[in-house]
C-alpha positions in Angstrom: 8.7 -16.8 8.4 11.4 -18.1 6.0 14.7 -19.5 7.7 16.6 -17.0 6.0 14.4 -14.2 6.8 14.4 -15.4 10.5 18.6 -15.9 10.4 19.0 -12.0 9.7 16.4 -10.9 12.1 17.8 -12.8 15.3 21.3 -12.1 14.5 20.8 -8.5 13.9 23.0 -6.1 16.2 21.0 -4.8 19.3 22.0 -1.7 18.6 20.1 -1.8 15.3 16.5 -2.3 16.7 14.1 -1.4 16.0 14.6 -2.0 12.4 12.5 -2.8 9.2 13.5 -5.8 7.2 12.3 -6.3 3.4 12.6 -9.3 1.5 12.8 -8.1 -2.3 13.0 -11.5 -3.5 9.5 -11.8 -1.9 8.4 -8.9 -3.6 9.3 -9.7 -6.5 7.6 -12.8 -6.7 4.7 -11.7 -5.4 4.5 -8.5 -7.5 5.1 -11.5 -10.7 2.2 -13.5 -9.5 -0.5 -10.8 -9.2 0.7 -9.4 -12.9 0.8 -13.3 -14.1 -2.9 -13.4 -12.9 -4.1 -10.4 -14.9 -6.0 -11.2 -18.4 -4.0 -8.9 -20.7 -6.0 -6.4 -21.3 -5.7 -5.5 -17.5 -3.0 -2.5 -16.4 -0.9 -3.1 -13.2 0.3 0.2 -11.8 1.7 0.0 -8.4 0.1 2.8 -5.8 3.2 4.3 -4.2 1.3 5.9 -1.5 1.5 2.4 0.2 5.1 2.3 0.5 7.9 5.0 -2.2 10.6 3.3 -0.5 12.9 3.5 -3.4 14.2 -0.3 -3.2 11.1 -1.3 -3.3 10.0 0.8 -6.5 13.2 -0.7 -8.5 11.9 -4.3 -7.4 8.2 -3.4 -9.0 9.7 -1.1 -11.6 10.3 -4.5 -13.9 7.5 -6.2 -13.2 4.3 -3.8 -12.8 3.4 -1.9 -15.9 3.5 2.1 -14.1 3.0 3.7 -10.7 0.3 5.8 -8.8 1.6 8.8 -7.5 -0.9 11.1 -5.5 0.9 14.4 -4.7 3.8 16.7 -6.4 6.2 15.2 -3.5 5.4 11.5 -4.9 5.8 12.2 -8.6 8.9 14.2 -7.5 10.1 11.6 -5.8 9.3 8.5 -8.2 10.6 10.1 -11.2 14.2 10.2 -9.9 14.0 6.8 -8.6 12.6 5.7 -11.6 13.6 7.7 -14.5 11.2 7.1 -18.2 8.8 5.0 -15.6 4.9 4.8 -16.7 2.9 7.5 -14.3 -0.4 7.8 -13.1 -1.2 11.1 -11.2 -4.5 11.3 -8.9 -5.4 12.1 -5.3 -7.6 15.0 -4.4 -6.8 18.4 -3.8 -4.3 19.2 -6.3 -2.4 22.4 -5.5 -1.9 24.7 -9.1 1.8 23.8 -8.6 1.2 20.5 -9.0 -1.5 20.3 -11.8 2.0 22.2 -13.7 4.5 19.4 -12.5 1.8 17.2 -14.2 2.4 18.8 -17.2 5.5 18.2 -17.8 6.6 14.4 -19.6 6.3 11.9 -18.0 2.9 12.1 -16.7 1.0 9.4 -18.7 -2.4 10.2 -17.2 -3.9 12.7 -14.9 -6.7 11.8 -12.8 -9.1 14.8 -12.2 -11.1 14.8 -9.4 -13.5 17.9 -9.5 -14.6 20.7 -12.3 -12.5 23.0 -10.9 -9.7 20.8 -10.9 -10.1 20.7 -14.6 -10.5 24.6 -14.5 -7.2 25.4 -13.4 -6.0 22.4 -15.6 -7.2 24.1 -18.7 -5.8 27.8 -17.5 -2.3 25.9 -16.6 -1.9 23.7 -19.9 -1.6 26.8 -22.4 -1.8 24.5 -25.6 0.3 21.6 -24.1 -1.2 18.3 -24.5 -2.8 16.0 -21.4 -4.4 12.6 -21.1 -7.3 12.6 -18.3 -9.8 10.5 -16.6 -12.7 12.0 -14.8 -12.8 10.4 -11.1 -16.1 9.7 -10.5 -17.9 9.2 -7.2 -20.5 6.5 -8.4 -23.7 5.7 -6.2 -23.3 1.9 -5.3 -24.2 -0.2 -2.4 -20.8 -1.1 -1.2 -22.1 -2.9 1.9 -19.8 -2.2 5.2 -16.4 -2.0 3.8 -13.3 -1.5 5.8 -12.8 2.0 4.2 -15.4 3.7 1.4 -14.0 6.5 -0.5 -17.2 7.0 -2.7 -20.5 5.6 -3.4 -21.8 8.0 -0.7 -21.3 11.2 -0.1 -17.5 12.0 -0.1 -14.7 14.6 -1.0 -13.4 12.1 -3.7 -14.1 12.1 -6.9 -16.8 13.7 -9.4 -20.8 13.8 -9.2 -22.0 12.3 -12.2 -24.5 15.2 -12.6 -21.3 17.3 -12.8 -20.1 15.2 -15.5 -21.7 17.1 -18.5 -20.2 20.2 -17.3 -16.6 18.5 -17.4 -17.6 17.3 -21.4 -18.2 21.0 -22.0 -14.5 22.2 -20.5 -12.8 19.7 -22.3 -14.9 20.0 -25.6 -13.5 23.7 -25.7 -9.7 22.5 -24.5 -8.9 20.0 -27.5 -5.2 19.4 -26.4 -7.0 18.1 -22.8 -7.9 14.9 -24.1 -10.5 12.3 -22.2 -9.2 8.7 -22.2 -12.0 7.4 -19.6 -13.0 7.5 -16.2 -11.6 6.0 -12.6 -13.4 5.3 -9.8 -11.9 4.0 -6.6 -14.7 3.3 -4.2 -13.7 1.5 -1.4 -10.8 -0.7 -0.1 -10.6 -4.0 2.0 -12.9 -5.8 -0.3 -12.3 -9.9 -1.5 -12.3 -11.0 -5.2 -16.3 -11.5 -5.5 -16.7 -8.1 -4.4 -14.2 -6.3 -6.3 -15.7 -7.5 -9.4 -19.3 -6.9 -8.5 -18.0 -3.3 -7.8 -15.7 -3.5 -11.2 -18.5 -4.9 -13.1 -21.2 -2.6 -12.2 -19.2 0.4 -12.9 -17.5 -1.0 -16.7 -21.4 -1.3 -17.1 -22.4 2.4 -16.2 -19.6 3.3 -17.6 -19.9 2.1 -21.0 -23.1 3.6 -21.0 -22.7 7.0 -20.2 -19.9 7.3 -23.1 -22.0 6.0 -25.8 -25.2 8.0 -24.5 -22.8 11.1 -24.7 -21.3 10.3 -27.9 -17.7 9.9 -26.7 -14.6 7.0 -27.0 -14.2 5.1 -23.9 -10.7 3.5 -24.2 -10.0 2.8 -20.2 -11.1 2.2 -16.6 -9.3 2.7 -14.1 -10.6 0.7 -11.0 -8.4 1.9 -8.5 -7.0 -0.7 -5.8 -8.6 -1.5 -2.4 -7.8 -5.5 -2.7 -8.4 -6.8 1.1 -5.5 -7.3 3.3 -6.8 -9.3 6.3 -4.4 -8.5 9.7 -6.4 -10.6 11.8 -5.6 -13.7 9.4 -1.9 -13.0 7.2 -3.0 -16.8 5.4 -6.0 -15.5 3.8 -5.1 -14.3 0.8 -6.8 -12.1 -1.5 -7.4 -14.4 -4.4 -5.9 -13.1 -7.8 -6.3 -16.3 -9.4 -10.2 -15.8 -9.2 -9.6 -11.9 -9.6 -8.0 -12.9 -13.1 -10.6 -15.3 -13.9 -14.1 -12.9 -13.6 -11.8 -9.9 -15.1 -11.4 -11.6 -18.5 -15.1 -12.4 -18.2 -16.6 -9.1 -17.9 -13.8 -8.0 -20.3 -15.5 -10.1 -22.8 -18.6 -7.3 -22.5 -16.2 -5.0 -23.1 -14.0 -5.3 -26.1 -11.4 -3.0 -26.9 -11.5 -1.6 -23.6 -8.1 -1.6 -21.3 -8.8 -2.0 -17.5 -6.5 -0.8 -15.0 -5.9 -1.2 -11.3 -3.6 0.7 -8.8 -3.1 -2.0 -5.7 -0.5 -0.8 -3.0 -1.2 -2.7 0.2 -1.6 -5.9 -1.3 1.1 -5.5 -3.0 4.0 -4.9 -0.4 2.4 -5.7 2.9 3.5 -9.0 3.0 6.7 -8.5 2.0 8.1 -6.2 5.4 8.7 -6.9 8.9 9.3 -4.4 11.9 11.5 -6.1 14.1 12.0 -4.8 18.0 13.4 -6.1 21.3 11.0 -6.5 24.7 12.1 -3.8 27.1 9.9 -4.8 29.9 7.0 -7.0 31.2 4.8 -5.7 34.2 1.5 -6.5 35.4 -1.6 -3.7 36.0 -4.1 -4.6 37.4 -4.3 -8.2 36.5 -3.0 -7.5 32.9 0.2 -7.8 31.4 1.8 -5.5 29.2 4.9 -5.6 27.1 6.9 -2.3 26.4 8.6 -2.7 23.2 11.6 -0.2 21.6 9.7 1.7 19.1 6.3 1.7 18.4 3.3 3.2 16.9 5.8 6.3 15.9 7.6 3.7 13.6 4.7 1.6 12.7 1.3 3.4 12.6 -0.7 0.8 10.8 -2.6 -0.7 14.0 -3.3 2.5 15.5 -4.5 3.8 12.1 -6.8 0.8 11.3 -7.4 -0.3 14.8 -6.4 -4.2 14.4 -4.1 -5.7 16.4 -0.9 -6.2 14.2 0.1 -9.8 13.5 3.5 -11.2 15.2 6.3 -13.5 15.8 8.4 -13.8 18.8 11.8 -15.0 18.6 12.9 -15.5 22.1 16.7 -15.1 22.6 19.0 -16.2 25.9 20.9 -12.8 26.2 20.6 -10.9 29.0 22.7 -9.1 30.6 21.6 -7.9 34.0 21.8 -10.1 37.6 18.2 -10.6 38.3 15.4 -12.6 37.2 14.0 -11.5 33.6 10.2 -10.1 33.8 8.3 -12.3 31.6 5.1 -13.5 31.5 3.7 -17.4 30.4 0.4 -18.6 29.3 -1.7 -15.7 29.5 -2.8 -12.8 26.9 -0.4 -9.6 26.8 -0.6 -6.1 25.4 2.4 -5.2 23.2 2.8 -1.1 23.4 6.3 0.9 22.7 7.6 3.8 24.4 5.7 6.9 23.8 3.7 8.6 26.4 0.1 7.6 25.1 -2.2 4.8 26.0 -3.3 4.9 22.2 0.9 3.5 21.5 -0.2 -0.2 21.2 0.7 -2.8 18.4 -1.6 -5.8 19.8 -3.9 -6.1 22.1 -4.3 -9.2 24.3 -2.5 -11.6 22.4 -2.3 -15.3 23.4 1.4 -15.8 23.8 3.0 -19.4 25.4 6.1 -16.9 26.8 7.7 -13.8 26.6 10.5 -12.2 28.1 12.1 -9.0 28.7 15.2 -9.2 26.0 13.3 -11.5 23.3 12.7 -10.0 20.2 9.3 -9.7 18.5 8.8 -9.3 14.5 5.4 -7.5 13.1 4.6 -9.2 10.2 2.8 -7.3 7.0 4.6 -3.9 7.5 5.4 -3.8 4.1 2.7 -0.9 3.3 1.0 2.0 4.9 3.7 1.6 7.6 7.0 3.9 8.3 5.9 6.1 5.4 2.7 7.0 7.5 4.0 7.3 11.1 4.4 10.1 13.5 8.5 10.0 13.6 9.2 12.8 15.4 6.7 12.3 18.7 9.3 12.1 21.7 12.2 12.1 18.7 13.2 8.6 19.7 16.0 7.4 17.3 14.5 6.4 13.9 14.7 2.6 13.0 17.3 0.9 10.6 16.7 -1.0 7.3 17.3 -3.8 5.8 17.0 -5.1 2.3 17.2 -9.1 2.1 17.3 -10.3 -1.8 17.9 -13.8 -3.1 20.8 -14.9 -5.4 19.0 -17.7 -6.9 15.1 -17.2 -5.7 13.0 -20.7 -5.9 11.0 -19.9 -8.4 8.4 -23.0 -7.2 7.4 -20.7 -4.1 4.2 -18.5 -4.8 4.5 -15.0 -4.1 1.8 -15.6 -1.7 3.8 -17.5 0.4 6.1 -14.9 1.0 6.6 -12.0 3.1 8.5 -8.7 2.4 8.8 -5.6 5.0 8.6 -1.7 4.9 11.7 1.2 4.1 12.7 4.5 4.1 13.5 6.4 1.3 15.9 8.1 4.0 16.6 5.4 6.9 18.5 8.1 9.4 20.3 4.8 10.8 21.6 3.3 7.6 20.8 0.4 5.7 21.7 -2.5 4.5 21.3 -5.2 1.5 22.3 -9.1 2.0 22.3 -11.4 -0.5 20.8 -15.0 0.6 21.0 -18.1 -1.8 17.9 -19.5 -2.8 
């Protein structure tokens, strides 16, 4: 945690925990590292799905080259934050009313994901002019991946024997026009097997096109760049990413790649902060209660990891008797709703904790607030804050830094501080 970063967290106002913290300068550089990585030919568009926190988008907005939105409430939403921004629209299950939000400018691509998709597309465009890729659900051996959204059988995507049928629609729709394919197949994977996954498909890709007779002018891999809870140091290497992209670009020439990371994009970059409420023993274990919880940061409950953290103990506290705490032994760090299933970490090795110390979640920068239950039990909603550096170090890589989560509507406020370098 950087000194600055731990400064605002341990002299935020009680009365503003739990809150997330974001460190945009972190971002930023992070964000600037991946793109920096990227052989040129290679597309950065940010997946908002991860985190829309509209901060966070202005952050990206100058450094990535366009977003991923996945629903009409996301395009919505990031074309008002970010007004004449680059879009991307996928996600399955496309409602009619938002295949004709599509339509309207603005909407640089449109990712369709099934024949009848492209059905209603055609009825819906009446002579208007689209640029689509056809998702397709390619058979590969992806191993045992964290999460697979295709090479198997799975709702995403298109069969390739379904393809042809697709060629026909659009062949009799000129103003749809077919700029290539995307296939996301699977997230949580390293650099070597991204690109054996990336490879494999620019292969069968390029293939299919010239045995049909048709322009391929992109791929669109999708994102799924491992994020590794159980160890926040190992990195995803984009260095090496980079490196085997320009390679298997050089099969490939005239033919622009792009990718649509999320989570390993803003993870790092957001904290949860909370305050120990109590420390009790059952049955041999101990177990922390934290203010908050899963209802304010679903991520462990949704992947099942135990999410990383930092304690910073504190001296306050207020009442006459002895503090529950607990030394030396594992404890279970759970929040306040009324489920055994509200717990943030498991068993965790801590030298002390106390009732009235504060504990920061580390990598809640994505897939975080934006996905939690908010209302269960309608405990107060947490605060933001938005840390950003007057004069950043530029010498710090953006993997050594780590930026937390927001809400595009924080019902307790927010904040921004400005921190010198």
């Amino acid at each position: 945690m950087k000194p600055h970063l731990e400064d605002h967290l341990r002299h935020l106002p009680h009365d503003e925990l739990p809150a997330y913290v974001y460190d945009l300068s972190g971002l930023r550089r992070h964000a600037q590292a991946i793109r920096d990585a990227l052989p040129e030919r290679v597309e950065l568009f940010y997946a908002a799905k991860a985190n829309p926190d509209p901060r966070l988008l202005e952050v990206l907005r100058d450094v990535v080259d366009g977003f991923e939105v996945a629903s009409g409430g996301e395009l919505r939403h990031t074309r008002e934050v970010l007004p004449g921004a680059r879009l991307a629209f996928g996600g399955p299950g496309k409602a009619a009313a938002e295949l004709a939000q599509a339509l309207e400018p603005g909407v640089e691509r449109l990712h369709v994901e099934s024949e009848h998709e492209l059905r209603m597309l055609c009825a819906l465009a009446a002579g208007r002019s689209v640029e689509v890729l056809l998702r397709v659900n390619l058979p590969i051996g992806l191993g045992d991946v964290p999460l697979a959204m295709g090479g198997r059988p799975s709702p995403f995507g298109i069969d390739p024997t379904c393809l042809d049928a697709c060629l026909r629609l659009l062949a009799a729709h000129p103003g749809i026009q077919l700029r290539g394919v995307h296939a996301h197949l699977a997230s949580g994977l390293d650099a070597t097997e991204q690109l054996r996954v990336i490879e494999h498909l620019l292969t069968w890709a390029a293939q299919w096109a010239r045995a049909r007779g048709i322009p391929l002018d992109e791929v669109n891999v999708g994102g799924g760049m491992g994020v590794d809870y159980a160890d926040p140091h190992r990195l995803f290497d984009w260095r090496a990413f980079g490196t085997g992209l320009l390679r298997i670009l050089d099969d490939h020439p005239g033919l622009t790649v792009r990718i649509e990371p999320g989570r390993s994009v803003s993870a790092y970059c957001g904290w949860y902060v909370t305050q120990v409420l109590d420390v009790k023993h059952s049955q041999g274990e101990a177990f922390a209660v934290l203010a908050g919880g899963t209802h304010h940061l679903r991520t462990p409950a949704a992947k099942n990891h135990d999410q990383p953290f930092e304690i910073l103990a504190t001296d306050v506290w207020p009442w006459a008797w002895e503090r529950p705490a607990v030394a030396g032994e594992p404890v279970t760090l759970v929040g306040q709703l009324c489920t055994p299933k509200d717990v943030l970490a498991r068993r965790a090795p801590v030298g002390r904790l106390r009732a009235g110390d504060r504990v920061a979640f580390a990598m809640a920068g994505a897939y975080a607030w934006n996905i939690s239950h908010h209302d269960f039990l309608m405990h107060p909603a947490p605060g933001f804050h938005y840390l950003d550096a007057a004069s950043p170090d530029s010498a710090r890589t953006a993997c050594e830094t780590l930026q937390p989560a927001v809400s595009p509507q924080p019902s307790r406020g927010g904040s921004v501080v400005q921190h010198g370098g």
